[in-house]
PADOSE-559306 format. One record per atom (N, C-alpha, C): residue in three letters; x, z, y. Coordinates in steps of 0.05 Angstrom, whole numbers, padded with zeros to 5 digits, always signed. Layout:
<rs>
AlaXZY/...
</rs>
This chain:
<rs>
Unk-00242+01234+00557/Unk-00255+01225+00532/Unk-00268+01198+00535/Unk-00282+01194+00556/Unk-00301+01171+00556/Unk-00273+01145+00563/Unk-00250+01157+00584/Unk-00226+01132+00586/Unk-00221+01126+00559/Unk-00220+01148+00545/Unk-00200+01134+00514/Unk-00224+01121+00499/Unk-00240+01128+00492/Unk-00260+01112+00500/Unk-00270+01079+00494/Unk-00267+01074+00532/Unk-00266+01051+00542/Unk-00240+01043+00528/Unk-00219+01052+00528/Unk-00192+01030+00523/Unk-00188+01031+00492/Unk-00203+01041+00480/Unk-00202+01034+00449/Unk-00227+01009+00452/Unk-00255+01005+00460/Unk-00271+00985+00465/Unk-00260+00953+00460/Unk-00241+00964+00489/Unk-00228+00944+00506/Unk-00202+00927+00484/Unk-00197+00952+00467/Unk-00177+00950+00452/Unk-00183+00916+00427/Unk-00207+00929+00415/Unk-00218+00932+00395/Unk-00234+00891+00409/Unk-00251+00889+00435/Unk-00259+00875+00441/Unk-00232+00841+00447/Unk-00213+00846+00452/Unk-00184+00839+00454/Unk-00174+00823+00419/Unk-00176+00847+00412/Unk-00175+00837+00382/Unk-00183+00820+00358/Unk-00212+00817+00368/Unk-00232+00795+00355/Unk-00227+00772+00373/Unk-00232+00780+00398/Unk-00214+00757+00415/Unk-00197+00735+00407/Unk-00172+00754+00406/Unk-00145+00739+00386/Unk-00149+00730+00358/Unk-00166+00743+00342/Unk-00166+00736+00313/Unk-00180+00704+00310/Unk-00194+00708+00331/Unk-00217+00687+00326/Unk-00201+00663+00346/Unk-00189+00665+00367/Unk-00173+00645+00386/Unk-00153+00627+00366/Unk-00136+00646+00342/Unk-00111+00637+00347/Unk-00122+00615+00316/Unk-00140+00618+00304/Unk-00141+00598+00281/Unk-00152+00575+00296/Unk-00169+00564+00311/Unk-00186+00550+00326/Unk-00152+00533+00340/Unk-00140+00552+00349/Unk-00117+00533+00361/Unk-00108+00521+00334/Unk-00095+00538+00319/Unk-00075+00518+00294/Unk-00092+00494+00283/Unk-00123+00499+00291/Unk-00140+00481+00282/Unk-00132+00456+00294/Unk-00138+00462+00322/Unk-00139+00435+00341/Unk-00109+00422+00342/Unk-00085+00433+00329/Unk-00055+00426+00329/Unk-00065+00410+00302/Unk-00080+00415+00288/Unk-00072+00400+00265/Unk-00104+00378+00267/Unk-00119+00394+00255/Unk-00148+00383+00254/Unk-00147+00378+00232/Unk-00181+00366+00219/Unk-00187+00359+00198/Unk-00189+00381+00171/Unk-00188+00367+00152/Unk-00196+00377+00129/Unk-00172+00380+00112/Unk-00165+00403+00100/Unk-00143+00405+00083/Unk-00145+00415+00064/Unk-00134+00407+00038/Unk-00146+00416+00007/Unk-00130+00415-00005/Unk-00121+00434-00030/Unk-00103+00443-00046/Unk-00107+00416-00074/Unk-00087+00404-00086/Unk-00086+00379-00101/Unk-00056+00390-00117/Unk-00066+00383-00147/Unk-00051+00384-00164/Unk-00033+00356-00168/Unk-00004+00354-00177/Unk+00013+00338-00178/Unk+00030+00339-00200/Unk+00046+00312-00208/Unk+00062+00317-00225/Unk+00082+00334-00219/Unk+00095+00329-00192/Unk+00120+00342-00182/Unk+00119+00359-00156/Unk+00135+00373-00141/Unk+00135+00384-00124/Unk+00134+00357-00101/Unk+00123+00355-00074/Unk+00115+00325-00053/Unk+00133+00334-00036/Unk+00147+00330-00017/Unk+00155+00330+00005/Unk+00136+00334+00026/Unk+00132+00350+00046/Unk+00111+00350+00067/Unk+00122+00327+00083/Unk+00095+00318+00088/Unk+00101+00289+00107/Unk+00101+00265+00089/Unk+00088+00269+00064/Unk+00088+00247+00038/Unk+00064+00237+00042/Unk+00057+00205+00048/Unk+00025+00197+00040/Unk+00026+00199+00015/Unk+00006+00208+00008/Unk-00009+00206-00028/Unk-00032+00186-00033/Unk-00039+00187-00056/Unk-00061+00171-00066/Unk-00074+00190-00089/Unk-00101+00192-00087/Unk-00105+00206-00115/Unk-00104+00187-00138/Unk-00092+00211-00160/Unk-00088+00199-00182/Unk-00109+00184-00196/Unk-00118+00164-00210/Unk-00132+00147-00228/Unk-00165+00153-00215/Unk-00181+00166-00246/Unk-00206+00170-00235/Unk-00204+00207-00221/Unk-00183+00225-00221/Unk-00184+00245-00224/Unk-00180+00258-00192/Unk-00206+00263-00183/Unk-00206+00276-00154/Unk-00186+00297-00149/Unk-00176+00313-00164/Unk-00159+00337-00156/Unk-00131+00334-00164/Unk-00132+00312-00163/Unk-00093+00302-00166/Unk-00093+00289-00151/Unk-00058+00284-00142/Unk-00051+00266-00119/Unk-00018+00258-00141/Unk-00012+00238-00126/Unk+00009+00222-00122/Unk+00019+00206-00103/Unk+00049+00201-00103/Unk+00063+00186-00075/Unk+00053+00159-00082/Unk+00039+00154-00052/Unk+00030+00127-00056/Unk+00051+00112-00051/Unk+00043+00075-00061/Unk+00055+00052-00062/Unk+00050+00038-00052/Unk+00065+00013-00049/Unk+00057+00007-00027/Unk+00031-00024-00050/Unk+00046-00015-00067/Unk+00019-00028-00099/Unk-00008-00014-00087/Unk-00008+00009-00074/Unk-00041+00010-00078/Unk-00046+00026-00044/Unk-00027+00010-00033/Unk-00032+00011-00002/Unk-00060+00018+00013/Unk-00082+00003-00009/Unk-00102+00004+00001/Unk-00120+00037-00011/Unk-00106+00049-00019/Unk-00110+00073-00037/Unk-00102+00093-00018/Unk-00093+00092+00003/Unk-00081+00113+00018/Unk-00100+00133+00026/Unk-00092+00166+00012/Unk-00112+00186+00013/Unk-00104+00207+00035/Unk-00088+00209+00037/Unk-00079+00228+00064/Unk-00046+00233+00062/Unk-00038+00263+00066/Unk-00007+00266+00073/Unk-00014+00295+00066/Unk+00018+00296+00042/Unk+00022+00321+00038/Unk+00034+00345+00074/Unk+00019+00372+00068/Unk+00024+00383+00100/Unk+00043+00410+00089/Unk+00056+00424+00104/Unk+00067+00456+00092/Unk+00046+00477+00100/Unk+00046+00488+00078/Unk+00024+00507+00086/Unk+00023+00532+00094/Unk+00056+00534+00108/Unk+00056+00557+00117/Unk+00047+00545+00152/Unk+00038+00528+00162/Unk+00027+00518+00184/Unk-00002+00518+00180/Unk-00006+00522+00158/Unk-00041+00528+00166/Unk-00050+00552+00169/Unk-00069+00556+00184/Unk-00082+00579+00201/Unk-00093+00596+00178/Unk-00108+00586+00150/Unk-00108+00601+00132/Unk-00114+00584+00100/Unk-00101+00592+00077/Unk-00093+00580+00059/Unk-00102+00593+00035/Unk-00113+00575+00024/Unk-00129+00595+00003/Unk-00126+00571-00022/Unk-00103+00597-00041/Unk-00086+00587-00061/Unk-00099+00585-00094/Unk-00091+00566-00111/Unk-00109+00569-00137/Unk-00080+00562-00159/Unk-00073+00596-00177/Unk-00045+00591-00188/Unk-00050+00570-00213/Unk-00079+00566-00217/Unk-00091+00542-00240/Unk-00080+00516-00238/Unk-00067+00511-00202/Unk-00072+00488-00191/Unk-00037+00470-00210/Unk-00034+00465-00218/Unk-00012+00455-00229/Unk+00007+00434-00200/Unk+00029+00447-00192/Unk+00049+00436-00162/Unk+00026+00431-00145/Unk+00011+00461-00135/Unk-00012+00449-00119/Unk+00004+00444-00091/Unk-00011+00420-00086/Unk-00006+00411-00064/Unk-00018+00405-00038/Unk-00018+00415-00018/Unk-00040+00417+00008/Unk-00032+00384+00018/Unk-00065+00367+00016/Unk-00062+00357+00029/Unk-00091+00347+00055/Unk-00078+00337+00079/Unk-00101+00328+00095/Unk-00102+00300+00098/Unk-00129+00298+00105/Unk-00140+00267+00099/Unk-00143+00267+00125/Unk-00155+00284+00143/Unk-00161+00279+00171/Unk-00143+00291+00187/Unk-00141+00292+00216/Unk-00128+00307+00234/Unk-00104+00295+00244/Unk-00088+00312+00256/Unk-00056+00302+00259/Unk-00031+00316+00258/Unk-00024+00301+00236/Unk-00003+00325+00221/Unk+00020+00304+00223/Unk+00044+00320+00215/Unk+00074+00304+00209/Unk+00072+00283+00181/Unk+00086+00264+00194/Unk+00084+00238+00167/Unk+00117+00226+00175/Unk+00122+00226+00142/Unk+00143+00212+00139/Unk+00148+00181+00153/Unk+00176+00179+00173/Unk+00170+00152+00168/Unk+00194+00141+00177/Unk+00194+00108+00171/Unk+00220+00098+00173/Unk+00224+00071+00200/Unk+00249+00067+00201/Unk+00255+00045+00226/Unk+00250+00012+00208/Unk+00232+00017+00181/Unk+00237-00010+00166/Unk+00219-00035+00187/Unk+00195-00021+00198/Unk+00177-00042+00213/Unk+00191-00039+00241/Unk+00210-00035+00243/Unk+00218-00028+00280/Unk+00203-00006+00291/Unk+00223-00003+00313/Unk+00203+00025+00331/Unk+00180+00026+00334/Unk+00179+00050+00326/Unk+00149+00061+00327/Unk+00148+00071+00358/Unk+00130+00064+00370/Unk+00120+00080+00394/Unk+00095+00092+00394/Unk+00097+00111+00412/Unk+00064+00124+00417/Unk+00055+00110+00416/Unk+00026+00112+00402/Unk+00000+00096+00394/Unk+00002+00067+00378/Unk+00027+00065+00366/Unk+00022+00048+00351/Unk+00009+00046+00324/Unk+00006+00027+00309/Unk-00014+00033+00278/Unk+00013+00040+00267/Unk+00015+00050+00245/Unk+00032+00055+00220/Unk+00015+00056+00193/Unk+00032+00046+00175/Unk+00020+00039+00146/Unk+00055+00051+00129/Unk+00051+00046+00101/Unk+00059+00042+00078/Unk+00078+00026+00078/Unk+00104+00043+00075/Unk+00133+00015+00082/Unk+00138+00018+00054/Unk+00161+00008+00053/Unk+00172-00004+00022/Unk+00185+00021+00009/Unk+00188+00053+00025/Unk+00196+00073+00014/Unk+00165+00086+00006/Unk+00165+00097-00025/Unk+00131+00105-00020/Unk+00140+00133-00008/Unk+00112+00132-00006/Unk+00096+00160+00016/Unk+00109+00159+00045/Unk+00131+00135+00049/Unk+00145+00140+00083/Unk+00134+00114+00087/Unk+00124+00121+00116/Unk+00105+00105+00142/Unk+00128+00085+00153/Unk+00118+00071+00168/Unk+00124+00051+00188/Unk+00113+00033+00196/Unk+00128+00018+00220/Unk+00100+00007+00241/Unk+00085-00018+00224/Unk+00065-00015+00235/Unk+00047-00036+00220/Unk+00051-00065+00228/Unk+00058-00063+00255/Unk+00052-00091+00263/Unk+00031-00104+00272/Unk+00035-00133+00262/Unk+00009-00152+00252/Unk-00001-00164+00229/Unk+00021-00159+00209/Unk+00021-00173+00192/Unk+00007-00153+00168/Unk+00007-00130+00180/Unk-00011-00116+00159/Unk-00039-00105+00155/Unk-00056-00113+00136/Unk-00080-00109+00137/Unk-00089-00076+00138/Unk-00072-00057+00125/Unk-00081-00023+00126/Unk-00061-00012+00134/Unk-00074+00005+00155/Unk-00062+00029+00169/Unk-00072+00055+00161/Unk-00052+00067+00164/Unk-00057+00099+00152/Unk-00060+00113+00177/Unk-00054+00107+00198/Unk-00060+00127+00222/Unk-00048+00118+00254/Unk-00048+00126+00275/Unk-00039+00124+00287/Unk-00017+00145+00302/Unk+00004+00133+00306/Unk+00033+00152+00312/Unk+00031+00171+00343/Unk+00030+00189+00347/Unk+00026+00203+00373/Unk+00055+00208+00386/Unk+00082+00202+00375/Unk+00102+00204+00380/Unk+00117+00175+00377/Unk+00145+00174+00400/Unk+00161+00157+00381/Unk+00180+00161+00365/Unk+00185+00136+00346/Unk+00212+00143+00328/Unk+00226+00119+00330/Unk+00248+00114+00341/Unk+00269+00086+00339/Unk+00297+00100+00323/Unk+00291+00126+00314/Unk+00318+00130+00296/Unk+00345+00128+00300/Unk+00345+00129+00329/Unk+00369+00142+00346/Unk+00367+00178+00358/Unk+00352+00187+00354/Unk+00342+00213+00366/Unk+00346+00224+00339/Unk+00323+00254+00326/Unk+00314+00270+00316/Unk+00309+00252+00292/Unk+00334+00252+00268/Unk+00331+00237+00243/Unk+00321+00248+00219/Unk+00327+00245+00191/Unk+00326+00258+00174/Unk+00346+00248+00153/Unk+00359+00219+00167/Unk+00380+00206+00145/Unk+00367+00182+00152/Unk+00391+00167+00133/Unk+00391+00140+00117/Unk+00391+00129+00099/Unk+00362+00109+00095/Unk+00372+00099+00061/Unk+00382+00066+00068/Unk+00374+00050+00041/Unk+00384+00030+00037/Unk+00368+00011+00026/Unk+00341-00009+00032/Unk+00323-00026+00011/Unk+00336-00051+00001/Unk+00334-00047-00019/Unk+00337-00070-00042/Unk+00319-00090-00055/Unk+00315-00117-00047/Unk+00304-00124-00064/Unk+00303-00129-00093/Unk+00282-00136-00100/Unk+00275-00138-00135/Unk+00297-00150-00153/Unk+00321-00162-00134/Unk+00347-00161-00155/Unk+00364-00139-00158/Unk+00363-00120-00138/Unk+00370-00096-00136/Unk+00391-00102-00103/Unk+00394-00122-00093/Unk+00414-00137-00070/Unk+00407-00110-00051/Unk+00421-00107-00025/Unk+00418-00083-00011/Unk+00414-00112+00012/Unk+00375-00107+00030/Unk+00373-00122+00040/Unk+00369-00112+00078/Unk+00375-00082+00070/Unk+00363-00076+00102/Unk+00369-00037+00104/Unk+00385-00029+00124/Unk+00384-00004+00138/Unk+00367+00017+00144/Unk+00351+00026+00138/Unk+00330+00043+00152/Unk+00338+00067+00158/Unk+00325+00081+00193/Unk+00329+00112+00185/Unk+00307+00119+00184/Unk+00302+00149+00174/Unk+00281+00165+00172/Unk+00280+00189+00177/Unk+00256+00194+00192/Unk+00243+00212+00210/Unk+00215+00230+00205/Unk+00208+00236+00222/Unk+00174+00257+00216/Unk+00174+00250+00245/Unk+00142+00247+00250/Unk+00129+00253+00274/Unk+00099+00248+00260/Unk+00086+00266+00284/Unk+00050+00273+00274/Unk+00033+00236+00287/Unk+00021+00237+00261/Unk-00002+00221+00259/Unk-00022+00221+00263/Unk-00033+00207+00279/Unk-00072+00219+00276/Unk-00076+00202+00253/Unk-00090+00213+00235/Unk-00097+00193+00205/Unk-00115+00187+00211/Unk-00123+00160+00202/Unk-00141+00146+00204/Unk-00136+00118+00192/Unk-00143+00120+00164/Unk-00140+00101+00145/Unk-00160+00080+00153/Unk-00151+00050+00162/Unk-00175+00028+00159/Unk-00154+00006+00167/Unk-00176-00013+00165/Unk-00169-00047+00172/Unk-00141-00046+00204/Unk-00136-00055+00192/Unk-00104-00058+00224/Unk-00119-00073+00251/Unk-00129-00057+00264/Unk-00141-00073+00286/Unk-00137-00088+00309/Unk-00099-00090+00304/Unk-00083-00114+00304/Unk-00076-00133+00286/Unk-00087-00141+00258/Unk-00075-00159+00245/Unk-00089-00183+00257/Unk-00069-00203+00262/Unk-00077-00228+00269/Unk-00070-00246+00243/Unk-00065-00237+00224/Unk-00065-00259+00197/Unk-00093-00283+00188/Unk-00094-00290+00186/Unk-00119-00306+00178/Unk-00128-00294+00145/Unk-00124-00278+00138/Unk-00139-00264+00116/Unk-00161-00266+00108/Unk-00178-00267+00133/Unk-00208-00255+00130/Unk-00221-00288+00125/Unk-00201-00313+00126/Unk-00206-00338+00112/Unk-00203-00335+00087/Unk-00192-00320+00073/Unk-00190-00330+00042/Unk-00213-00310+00023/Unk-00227-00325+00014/Unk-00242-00314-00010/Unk-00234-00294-00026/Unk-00256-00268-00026/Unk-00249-00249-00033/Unk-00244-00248-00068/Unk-00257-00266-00078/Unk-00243-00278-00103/Unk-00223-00283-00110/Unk-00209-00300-00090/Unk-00181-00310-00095/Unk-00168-00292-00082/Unk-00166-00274-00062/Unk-00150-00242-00054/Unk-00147-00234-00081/Unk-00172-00223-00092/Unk-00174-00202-00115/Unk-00148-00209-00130/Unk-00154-00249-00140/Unk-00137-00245-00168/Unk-00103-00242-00154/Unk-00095-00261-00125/Unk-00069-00257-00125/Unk-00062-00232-00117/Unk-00075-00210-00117/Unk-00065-00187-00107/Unk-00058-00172-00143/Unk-00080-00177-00157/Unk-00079-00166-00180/Unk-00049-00181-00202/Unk-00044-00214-00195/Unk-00018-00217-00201/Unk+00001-00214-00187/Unk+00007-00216-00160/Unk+00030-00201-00147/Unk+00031-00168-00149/Unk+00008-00156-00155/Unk+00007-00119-00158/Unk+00013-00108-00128/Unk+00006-00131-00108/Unk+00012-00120-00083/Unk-00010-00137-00064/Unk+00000-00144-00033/Unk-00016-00148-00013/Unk-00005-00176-00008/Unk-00015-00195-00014/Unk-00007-00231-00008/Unk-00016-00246+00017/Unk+00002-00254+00031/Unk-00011-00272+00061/Unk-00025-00295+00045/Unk-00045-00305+00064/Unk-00065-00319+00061/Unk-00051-00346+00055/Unk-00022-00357+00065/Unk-00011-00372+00062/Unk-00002-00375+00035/Unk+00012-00356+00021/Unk+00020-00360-00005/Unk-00004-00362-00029/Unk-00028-00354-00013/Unk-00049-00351-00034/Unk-00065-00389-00026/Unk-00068-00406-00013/Unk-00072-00427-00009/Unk-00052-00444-00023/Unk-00025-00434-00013/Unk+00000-00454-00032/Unk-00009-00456-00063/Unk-00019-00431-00070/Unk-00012-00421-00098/Unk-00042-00447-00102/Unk-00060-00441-00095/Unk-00083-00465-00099/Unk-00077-00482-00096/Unk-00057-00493-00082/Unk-00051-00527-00076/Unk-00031-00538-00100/Unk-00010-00511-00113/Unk+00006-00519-00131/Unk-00015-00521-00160/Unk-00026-00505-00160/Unk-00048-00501-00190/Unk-00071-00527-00195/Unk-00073-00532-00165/Unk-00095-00556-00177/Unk-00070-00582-00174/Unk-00054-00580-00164/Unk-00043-00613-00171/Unk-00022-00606-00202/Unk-00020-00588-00213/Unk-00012-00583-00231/Unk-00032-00592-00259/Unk-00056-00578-00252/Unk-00079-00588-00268/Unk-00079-00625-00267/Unk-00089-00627-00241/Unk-00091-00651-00233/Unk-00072-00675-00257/Unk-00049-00668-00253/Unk-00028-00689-00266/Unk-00024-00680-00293/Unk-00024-00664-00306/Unk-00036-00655-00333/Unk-00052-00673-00347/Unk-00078-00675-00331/Unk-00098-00686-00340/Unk-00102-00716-00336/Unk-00087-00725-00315/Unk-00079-00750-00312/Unk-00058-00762-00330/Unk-00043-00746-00343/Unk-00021-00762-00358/Unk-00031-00758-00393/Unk-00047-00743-00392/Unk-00064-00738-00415/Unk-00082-00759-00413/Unk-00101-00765-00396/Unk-00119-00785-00398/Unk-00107-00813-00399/Unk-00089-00819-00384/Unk-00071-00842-00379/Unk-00063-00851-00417/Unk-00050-00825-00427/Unk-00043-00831-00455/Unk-00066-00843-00481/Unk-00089-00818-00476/Unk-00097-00839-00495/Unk-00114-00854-00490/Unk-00117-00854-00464/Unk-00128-00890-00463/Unk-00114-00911-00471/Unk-00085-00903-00461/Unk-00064-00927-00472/Unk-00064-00929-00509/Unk-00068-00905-00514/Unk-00067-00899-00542/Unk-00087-00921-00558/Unk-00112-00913-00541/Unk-00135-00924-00560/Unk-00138-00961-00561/Unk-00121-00962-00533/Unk-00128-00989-00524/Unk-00101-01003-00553/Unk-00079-00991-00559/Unk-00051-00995-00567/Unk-00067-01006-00602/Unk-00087-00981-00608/Unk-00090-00984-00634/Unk-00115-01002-00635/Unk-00127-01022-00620/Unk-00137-01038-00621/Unk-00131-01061-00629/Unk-00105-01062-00618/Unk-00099-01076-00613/Unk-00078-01091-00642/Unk-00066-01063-00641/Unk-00047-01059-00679/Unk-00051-01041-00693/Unk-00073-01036-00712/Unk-00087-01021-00726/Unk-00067-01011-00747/Unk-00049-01021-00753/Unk-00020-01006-00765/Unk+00002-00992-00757/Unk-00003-00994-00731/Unk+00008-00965-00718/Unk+00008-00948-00710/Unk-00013-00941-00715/Unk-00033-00901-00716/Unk-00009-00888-00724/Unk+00009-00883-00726/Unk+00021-00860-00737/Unk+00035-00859-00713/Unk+00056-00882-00695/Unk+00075-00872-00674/Unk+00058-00879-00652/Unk+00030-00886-00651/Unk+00017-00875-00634/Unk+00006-00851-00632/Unk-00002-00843-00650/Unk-00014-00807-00646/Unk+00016-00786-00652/Unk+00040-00802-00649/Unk+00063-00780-00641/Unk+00077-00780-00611/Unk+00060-00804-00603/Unk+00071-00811-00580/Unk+00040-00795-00556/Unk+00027-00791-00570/Unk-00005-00781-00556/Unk+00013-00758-00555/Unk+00019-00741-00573/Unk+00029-00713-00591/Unk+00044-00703-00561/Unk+00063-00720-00563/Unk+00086-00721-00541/Unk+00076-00711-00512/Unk+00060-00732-00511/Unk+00035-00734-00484/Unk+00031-00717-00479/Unk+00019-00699-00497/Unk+00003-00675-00491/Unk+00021-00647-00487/Unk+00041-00646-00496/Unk+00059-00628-00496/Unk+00071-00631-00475/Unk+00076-00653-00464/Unk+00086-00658-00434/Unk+00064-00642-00417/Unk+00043-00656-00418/Unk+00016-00644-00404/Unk+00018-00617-00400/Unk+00017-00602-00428/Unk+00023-00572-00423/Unk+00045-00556-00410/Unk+00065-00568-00411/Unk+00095-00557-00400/Unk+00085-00562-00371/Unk+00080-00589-00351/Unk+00075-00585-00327/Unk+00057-00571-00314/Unk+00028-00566-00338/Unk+00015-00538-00330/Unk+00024-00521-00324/Unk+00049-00514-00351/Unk+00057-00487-00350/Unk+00082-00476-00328/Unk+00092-00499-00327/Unk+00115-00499-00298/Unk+00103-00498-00274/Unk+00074-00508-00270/Unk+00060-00498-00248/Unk+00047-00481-00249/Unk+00044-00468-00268/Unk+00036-00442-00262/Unk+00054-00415-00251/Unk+00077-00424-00273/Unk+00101-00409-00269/Unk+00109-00402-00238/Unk+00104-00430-00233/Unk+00114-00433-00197/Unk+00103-00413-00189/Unk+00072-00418-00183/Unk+00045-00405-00168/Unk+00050-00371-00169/Unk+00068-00367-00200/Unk+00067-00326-00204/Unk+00090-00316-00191/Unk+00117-00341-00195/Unk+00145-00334-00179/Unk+00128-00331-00138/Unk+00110-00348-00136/Unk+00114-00346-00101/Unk+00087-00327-00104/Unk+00067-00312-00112/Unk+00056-00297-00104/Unk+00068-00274-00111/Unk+00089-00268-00133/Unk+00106-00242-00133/Unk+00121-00230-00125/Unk+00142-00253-00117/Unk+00165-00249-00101/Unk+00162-00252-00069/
</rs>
């Protein structure tokens, strides 16, 4: 009596053991914080998201438009240790902000190796290497991917004429997330005025080198510049013209007319310029 006993104890002591061991592991495989998020559509696990607008309990596949928006990565949730479901949740979707889970990603920035940064490539919600040239990273890669191994396919990027400009394959490997500043970018960024970032990011709808955002100032003020010089130039000539022959006010102020409409067209062709090179 007292053996059976002990080995039910023993049984019983074994068991809390394991109950309590095996979530603590799936913990430390994954880590972090993971939370159920409503969606328009069903996500792909391994999708970065962004939450939707002002609305905390929605997500969407992020862009690489709001790169700097990067909220975490949709995960499967039959990998979490325990999951606690809401049928209110409209395409709920588990996602983690912290830890290190599987993230989509592609060969668009070149091989990824262990410990490199990865960010927001031109496929949304799929990763690739960051480089230098990019200011946000979404995490760092604990695996490699050069997309000769363990794939998932191939697509095709196109630029904005629709031209097919580049090969990529795509993969999954786990990320430690960790959304911030690229602590390899060597761009000179942190020279340009957070004024002038704001607006060329807000007219490109994306992320502008510091270079195109200086051009775009050098083309806008000599645009102004000669505007206002061929405007001033005119009616001085103008005023000096009708001084001179007080009966020809009429094809002088058509010839000012002229003036000025010129003036505006080279504004407006330099401006034009300035939106074609911060967009494209």
């Amino acid at each position: 009596m007292k053996i059976t006993r002990i080995i039910l104890s023993l049984a019983v002591v074994v068991g809390v053991a394991v109950a309590t061991v095996l979530p603590v592991s799936a913990e430390t495989t994954g880590g972090g914080g993971v939370q159920g998020y409503a969606a328009d559509t069903s996500l792909d696990t391994g999708t970065i998201v962004l939450l939707t607008g002002n609305q905390s309990n929605r997500v969407k596949v992020a862009t690489q438009k709001e790169v700097q928006n990067m909220f975490g990565v949709t995960v499967d949730r039959s990998q979490l240790p325990i999951v606690i479901t809401n049928e209110g949740i409209e395409n709920e979707t588990f996602v983690a902000v912290s830890g290190t889970y599987n993230v989509l990603v592609s060969t668009q920035g070149g091989t990824i190796k262990a410990g490199d940064y990865v960010t927001l490539s031109s496929l949304n919600g799929v990763a690739m290497n960051a480089g230098t040239d990019k200011t946000t990273v979404f995490g760092r890669a604990n695996e490699s991917f050069d997309g000769k191994k363990v794939t998932l396919g191939t697509t095709m990027l196109k630029d904005t004429g629709g031209n097919n400009t580049q090969t990529v394959t795509l993969g999954s490997i786990p990320v430690t997330i960790d959304i911030r500043t690229n602590p390899n970018d060597k761009s000179t960024k942190v020279m340009v005025p957070e004024l002038l970032e704001r607006i060329g990011q807000a007219i490109a709808e994306k992320e502008v080198s510091p270079i195109r955002i200086y051009l775009s100032m050098g083309i806008t003020a000599i645009s102004i510049i000669a505007a206002i010089a061929i405007v001033y130039s005119g009616v001085r000539n103008g005023v000096i013209s009708i001084g001179r022959n007080p009966m020809s006010k009429k094809s002088i102020f058509r010839a000012l007319f002229e003036i000025i409409l010129t003036s505006i067209l080279i504004l407006i062709i330099g401006l034009f310029a300035v939106y074609l090179l911060l967009k494209l």
